[in-house]
Backbone as CSV, one residue per row, in Angstrom:
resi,resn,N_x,N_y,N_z,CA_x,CA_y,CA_z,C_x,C_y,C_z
1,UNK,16.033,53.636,113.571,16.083,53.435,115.009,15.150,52.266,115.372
2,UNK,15.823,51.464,116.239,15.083,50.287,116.214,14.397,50.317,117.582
3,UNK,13.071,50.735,117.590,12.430,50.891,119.233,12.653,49.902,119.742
4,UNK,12.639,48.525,119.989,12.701,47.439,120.730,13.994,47.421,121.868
5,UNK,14.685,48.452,121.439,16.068,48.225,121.927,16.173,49.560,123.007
6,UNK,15.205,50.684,123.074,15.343,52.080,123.533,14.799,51.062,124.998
7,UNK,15.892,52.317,125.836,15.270,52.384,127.107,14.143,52.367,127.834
8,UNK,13.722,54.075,126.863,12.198,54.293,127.043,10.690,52.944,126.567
9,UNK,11.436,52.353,125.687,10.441,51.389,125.519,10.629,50.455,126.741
10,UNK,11.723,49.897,126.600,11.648,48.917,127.762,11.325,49.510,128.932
11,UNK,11.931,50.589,129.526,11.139,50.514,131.031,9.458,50.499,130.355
12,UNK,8.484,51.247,129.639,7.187,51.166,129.646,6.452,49.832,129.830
13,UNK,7.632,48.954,129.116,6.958,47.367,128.842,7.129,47.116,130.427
14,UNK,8.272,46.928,131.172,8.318,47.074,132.451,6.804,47.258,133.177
15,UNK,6.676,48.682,133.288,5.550,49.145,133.830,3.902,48.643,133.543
16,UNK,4.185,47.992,131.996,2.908,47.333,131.892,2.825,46.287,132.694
17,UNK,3.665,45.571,133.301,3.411,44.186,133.990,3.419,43.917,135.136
18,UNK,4.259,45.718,136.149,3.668,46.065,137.353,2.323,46.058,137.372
19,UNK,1.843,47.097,136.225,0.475,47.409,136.415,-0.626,45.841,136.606
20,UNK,0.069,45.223,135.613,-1.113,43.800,135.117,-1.092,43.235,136.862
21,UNK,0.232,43.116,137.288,0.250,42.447,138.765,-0.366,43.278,139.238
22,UNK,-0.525,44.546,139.891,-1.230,45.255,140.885,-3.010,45.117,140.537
23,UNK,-3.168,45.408,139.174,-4.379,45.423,138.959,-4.900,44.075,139.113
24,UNK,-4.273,42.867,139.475,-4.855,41.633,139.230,-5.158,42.133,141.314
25,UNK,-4.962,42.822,141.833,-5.104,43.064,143.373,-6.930,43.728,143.341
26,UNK,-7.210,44.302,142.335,-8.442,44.914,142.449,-9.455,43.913,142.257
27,UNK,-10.769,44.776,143.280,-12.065,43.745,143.071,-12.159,42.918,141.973
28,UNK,-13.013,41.545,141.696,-13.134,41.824,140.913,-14.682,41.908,140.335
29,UNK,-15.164,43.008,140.756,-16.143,43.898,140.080,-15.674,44.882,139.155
30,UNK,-14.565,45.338,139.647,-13.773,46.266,138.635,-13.435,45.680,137.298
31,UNK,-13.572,44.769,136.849,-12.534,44.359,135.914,-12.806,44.551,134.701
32,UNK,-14.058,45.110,134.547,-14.492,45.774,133.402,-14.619,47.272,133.514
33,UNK,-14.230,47.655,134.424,-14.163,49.651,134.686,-12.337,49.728,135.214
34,UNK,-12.376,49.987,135.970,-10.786,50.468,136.196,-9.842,49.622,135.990
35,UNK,-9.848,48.234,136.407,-8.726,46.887,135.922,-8.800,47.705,134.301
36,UNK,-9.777,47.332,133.632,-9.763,47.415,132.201,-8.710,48.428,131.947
37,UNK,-9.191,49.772,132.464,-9.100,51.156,132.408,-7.536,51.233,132.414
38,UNK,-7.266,51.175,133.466,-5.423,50.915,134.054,-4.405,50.016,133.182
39,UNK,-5.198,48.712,132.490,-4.347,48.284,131.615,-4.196,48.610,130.179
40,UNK,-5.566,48.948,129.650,-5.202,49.729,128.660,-4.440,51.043,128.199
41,UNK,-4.473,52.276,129.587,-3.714,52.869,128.918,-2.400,52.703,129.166
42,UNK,-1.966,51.842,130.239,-0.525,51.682,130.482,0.099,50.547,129.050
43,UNK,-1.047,49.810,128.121,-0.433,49.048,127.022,-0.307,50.232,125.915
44,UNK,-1.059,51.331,125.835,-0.932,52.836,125.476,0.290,53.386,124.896
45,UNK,1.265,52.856,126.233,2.292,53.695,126.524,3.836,53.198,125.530
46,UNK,3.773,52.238,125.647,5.092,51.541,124.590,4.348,51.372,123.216
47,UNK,3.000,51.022,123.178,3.029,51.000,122.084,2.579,52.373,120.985
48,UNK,2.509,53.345,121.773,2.565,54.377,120.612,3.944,55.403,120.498
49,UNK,5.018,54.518,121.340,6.206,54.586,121.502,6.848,53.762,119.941
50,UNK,5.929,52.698,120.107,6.473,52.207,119.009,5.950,52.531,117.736
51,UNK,4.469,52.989,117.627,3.670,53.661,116.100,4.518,54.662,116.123
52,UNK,5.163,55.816,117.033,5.500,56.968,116.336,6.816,56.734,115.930
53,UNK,8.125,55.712,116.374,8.915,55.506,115.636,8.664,54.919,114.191
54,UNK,7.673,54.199,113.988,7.397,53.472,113.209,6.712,54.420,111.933
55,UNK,6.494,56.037,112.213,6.445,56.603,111.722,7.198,57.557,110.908
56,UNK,7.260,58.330,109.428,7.816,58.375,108.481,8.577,60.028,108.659
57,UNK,8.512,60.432,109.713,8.680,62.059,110.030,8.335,62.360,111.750
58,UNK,10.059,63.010,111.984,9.368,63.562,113.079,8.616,64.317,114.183
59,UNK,7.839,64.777,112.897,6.852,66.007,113.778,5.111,64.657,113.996
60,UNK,5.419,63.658,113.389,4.109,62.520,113.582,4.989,61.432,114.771
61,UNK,6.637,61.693,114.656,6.841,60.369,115.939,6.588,61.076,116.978
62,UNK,6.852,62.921,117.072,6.903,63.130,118.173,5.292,63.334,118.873
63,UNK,4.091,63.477,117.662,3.099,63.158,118.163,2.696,62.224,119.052
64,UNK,3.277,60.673,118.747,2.890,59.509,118.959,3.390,59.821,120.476
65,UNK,4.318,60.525,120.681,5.729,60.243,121.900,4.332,61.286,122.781
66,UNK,4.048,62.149,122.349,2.776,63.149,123.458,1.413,62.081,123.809
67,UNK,1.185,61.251,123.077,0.286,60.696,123.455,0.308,59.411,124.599
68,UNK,1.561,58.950,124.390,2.455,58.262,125.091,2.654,58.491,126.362
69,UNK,2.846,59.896,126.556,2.994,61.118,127.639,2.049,60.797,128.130
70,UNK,0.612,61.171,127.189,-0.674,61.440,127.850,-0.922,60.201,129.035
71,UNK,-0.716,58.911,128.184,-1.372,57.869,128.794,-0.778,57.010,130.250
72,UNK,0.404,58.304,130.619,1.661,57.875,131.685,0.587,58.762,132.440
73,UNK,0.169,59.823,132.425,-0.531,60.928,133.238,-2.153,60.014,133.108
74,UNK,-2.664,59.615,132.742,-3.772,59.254,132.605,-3.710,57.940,134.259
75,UNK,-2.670,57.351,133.480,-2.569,55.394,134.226,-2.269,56.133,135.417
76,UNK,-1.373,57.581,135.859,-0.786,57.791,137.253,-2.314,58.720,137.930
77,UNK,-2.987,58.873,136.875,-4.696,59.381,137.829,-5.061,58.193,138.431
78,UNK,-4.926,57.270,137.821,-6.630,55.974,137.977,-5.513,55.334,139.058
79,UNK,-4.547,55.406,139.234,-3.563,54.394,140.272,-3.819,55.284,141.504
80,UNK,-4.225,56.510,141.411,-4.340,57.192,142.971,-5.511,57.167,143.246
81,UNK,-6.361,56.820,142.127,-7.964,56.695,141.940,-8.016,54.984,143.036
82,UNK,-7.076,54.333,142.390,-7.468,53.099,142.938,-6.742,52.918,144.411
83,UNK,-6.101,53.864,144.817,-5.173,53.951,146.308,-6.695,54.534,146.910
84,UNK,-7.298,55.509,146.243,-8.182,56.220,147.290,-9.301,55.443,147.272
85,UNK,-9.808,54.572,146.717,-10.799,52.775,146.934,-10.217,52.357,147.696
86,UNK,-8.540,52.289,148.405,-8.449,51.204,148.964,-7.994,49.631,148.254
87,UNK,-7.680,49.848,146.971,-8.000,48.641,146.202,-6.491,48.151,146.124
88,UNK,-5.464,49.571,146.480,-3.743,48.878,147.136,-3.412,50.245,147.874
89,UNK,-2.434,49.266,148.713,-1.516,50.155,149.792,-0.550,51.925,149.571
90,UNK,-0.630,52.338,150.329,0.325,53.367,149.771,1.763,52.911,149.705
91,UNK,2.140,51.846,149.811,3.633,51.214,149.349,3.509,50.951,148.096
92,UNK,2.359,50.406,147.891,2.374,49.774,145.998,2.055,50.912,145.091
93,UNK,1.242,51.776,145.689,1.422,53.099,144.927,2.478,53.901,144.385
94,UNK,3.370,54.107,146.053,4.703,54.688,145.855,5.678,54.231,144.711
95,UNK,5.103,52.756,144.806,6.246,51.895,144.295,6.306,52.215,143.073
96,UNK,4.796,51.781,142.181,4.146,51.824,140.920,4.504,53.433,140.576
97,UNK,4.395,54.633,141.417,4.888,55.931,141.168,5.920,56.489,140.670
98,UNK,7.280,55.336,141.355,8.559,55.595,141.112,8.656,54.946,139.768
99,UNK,7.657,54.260,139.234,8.364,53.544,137.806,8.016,54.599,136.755
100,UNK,6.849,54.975,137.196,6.318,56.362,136.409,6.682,57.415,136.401
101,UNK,7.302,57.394,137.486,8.201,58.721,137.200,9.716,58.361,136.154
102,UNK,10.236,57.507,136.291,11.186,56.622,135.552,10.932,57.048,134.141
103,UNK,9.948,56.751,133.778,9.323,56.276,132.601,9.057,57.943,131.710
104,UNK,8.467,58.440,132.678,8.170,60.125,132.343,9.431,60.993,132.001
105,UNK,10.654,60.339,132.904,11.862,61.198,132.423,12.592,60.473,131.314
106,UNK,11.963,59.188,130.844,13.064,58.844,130.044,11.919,59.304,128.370
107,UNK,10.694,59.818,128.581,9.959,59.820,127.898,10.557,61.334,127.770
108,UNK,10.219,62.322,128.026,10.646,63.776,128.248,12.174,63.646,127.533
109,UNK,13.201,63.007,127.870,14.020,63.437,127.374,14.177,62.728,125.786
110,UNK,12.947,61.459,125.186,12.887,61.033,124.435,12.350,62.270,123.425
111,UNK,10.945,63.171,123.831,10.712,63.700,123.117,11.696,65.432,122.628
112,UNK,12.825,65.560,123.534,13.419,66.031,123.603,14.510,65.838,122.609
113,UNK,14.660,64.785,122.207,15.602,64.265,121.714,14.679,64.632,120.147
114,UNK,13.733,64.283,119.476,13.048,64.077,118.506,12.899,65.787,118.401
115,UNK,12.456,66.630,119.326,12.340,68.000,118.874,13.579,68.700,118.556
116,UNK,14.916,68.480,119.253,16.124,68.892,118.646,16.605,68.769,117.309
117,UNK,15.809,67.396,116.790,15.914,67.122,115.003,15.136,67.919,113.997
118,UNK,14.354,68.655,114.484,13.504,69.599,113.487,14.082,70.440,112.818
């Protein structure tokens, strides 16, 4: 299976470059605490999309695919973290919300897909 080509990867890559644009909106005092924070785990997200395909069994891809998970729930804390600073609008939130939610169902039914193979 060639990740480059899955949905789920591409919308994540997607979402990394909302994030890079919105976060380029924050102070920049932040840019070593939450900028940092927000882009790393949203780069998190495709790429351990891509270690766990890239892995040899799938009880270790579907690991990779939970951590993946994790870092969609992590990036959607620090984005309400950064609505409640003030640091963007509740439109860019909403907005940035709906991709994450996107992203969460195509992830869910990814790991869904990997636990039916056991």
């Amino acid at each position: 299976m060639n990740y480059i080509e899955l949905d789920v990867w591409k919308s994540s890559r997607e979402l990394v470059k909302k994030v890079y644009l919105l976060s380029d909106l924050f102070p920049k005092e932040e840019l070593y605490a939450l900028t940092n924070q927000v882009r790393r785990c949203s780069i998190s997200i495709p790429s351990n999309i891509a270690e766990g395909l890239g892995r040899q069994s799938n009880k270790e891809t579907i690991h990779f695919l939970y951590i993946s998970k994790g870092s969609l729930y992590e990036l959607e804390t620090q984005l309400y973290l950064a609505f409640d600073l003030q640091y963007i609008s509740e439109e860019q939130l909403e907005n940035i919300l709906t991709k994450i939610t996107t992203c969460k169902k195509l992830l869910n039914g990814f790991i869904n897909y990997f636990k039916s193979k056991k």
